[in-house]
N, C-alpha and C positions, 0 to 999 in steps of 0.2 A: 753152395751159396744160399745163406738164409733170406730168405724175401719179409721184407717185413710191411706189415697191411697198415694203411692210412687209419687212424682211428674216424668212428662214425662222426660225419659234420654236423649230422641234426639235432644230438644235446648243444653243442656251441651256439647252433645258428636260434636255438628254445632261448637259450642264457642269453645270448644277445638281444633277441626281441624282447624278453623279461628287463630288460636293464633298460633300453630302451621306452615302453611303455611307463618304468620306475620312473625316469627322468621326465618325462613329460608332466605326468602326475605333479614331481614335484614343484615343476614348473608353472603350472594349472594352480599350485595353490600359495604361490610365492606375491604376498601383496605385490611386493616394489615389480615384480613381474605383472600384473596384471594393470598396475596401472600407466606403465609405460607403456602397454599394450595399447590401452584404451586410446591414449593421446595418439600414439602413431599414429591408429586407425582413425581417428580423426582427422589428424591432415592429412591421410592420405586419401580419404574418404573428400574431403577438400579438393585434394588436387585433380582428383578423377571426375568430382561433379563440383566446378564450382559457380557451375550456372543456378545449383542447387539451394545453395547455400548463400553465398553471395548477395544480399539485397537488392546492388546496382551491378552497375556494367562494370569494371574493374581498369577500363580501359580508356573507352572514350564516351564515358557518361560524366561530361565536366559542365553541368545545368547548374551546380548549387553554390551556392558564392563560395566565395576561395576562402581559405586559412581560417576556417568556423573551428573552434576548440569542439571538443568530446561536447555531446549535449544530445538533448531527446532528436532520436532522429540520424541521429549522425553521431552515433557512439564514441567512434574513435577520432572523430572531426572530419574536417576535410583539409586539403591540399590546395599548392600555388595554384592548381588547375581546375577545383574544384570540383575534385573526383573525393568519393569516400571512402575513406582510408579502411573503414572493416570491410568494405569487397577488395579490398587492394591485397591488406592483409591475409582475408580468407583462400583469394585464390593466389598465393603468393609462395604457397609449398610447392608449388609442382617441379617447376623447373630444378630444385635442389632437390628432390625427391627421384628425379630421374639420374639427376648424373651425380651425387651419392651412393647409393646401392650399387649401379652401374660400375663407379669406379673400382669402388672395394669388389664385388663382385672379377673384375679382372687381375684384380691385384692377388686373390685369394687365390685366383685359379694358378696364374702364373709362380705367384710365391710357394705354392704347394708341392706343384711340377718341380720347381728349383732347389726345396730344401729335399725333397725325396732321393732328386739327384744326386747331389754335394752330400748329405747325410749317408748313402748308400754307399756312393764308390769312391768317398775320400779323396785323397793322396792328390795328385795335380788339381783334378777338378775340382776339390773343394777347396785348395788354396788359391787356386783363380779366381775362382767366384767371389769367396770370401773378399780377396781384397777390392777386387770390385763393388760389393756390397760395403765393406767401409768407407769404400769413397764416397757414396751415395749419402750415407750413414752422416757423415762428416759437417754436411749441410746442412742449415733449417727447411724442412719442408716447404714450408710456403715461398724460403728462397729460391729453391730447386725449381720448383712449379714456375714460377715467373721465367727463370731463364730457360725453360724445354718452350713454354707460351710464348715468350719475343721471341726466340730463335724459329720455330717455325711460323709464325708471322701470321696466324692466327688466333681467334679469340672463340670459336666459335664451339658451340656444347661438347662435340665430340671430342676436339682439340683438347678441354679439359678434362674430358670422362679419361682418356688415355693417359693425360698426364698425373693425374692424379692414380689413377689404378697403375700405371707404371714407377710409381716412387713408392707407393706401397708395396710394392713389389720382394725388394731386397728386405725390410721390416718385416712380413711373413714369411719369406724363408728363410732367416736365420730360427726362427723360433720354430718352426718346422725341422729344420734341420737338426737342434739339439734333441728333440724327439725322435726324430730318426735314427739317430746315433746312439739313443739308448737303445730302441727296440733291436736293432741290427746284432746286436749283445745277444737275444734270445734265443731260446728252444727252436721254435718255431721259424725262424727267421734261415736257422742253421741246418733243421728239416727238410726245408724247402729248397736250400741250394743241394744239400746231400741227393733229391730226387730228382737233380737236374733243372730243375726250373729254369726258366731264362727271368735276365734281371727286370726288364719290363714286367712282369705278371709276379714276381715276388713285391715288387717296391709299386705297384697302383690295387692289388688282388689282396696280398699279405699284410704289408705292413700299413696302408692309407687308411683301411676299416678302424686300424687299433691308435691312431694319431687325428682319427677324425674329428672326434669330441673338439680336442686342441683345435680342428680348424674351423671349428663353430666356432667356437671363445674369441678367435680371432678374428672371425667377420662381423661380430656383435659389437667388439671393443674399435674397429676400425672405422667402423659406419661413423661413429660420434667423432671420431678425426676428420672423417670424411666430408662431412656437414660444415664443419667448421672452416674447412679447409675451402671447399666450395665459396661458402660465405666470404671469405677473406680475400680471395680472387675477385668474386665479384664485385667486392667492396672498393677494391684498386682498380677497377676498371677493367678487368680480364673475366669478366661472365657475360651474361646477358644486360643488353645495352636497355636505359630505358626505352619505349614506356612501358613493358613489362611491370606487373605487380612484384617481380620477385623480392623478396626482403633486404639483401641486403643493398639490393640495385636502390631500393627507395632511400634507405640508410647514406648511402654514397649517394644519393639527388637533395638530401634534405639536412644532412649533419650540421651542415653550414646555417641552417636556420634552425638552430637547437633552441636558442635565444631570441624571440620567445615564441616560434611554433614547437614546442617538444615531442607533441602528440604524434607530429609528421616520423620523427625517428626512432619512439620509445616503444611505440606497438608495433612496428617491423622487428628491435632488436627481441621485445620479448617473444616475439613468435619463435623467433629463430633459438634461443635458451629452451624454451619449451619444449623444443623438437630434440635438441640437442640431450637433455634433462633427460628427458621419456627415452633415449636411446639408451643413454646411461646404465639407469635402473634398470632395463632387461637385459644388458650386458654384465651387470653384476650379478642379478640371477643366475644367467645362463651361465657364468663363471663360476658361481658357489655350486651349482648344478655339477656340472662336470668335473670338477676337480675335485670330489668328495671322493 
């Protein structure tokens, strides 16, 4: 019986870190990446200190006469309550900033788990899943999201980090999965079951390192669903209740008075674009990055 020897890991694991440090690099010098960068770190820079930043109280500093338009002083105006709307605004990322990243962050891990599975051992398990996932699929998100929030009969942050990272869920493992399904094809793939491997440490050791890039792409391009998606709940009444600064909480306290306080709804929605914009842009990077 001929034995045959693993080839050395440490040119692969050299080539890997080279390719690695290559992407960063080009990431580092990618405008539309640096400047989305910049805005993130901004609001979130906001949301960590917005005793900082913030001029007033954002909360219950209501001293200055109500409904004053943009004016020295009071940039973005003030409110029925006579709070001022740029501390409102500035500390008004946080709450989406949490249970954004949050959601997709679970959505990714789950969706990951899921396509590795169904892309690896096929045959019933992935026709299970699958049609499971299309039913999911079948839906509009933000419908989905409303009926998992009334049926469990909460509103509350976590309720939505869950539902939100669980409806993203079946959307990353299908696109996990078609990548699965090509690598399972390989050398490598076919190597490692010939040594015995067992299928856990082939399919998170083997094939997750070589599909990972794909699962960046995929929590970059999610985040900006994510946000919106947030926004859209809250907007219907399924986030954070006033008096929260949150953006779209103000948006849904003030839409009604568009005509003619505008000021109250138009610098809540442009924050929330802004954030949404800057996610964007480093998702397009991070996509021209690794798919090259």
């Amino acid at each position: 019986m001929t034995i045959v020897e693993a080839p050395p890991t440490t040119p692969v694991r050299s080539e890997a870190r080279a390719a690695r440090a290559e992407r960063i690099g080009l990431l580092l010098r990618s405008p539309t990446v640096l400047i989305g960068t910049l805005v993130l770190l901004f609001w979130v820079f906001c949301a960590l200190f917005p005793g900082l930043v913030a001029p007033y109280d954002p909360i219950f500093d209501n001293q200055f006469p109500t409904n004053l338009p943009p004016e020295w002083g009071h940039a973005f105006g003030t409110d029925t309550n006579g709070r001022d709307i740029l501390s409102r605004v500035l500390a008004g990322s946080r709450s989406i900033l949490v249970i954004a990243p949050a959601a997709v962050l679970i959505g990714t891990v789950l969706g990951t788990a899921l396509g590795l599975i169904t892309g690896y051992f096929r045959g019933v398990v992935d026709d299970g899943v699958s049609r499971l996932v299309d039913a999911v699929l079948s839906l509009p998100l933000i419908v989905t999201a409303i009926l998992i929030v009334t049926a469990v009969g909460s509103t509350s942050r976590w309720v939505v980090t869950l539902t939100i990272g669980l409806i993203f869920t079946p959307v990353i493992s299908r696109t996990v999965r078609a990548a699965v399904l090509a690598e399972t094809e390989l050398d490598y793939v076919q190597a490692a079951r010939l040594r015995g491997e067992r299928s856990p440490y082939i399919m998170f050791s083997e094939i997750l390192p070589n599909v990972f890039p794909l699962v960046v792409v995929e929590f970059t391009v999610r985040l900006g669903y994510a946000i919106f998606a947030v926004a859209s709940l809250t907007f219907i009444g399924f986030g954070v209740p006033p008096p929260s600064p949150d953006w779209a909480a103000q948006i849904n306290q003030y839409w009604t008075l568009i005509d003619p306080y505008w000021w109250m709804t138009l610098f809540p929605a442009l924050a929330i674009a802004s954030l949404v914009i800057a996610v964007n842009l480093v998702s397009d990077g991070v996509r021209e990055v690794y798919e090259r």
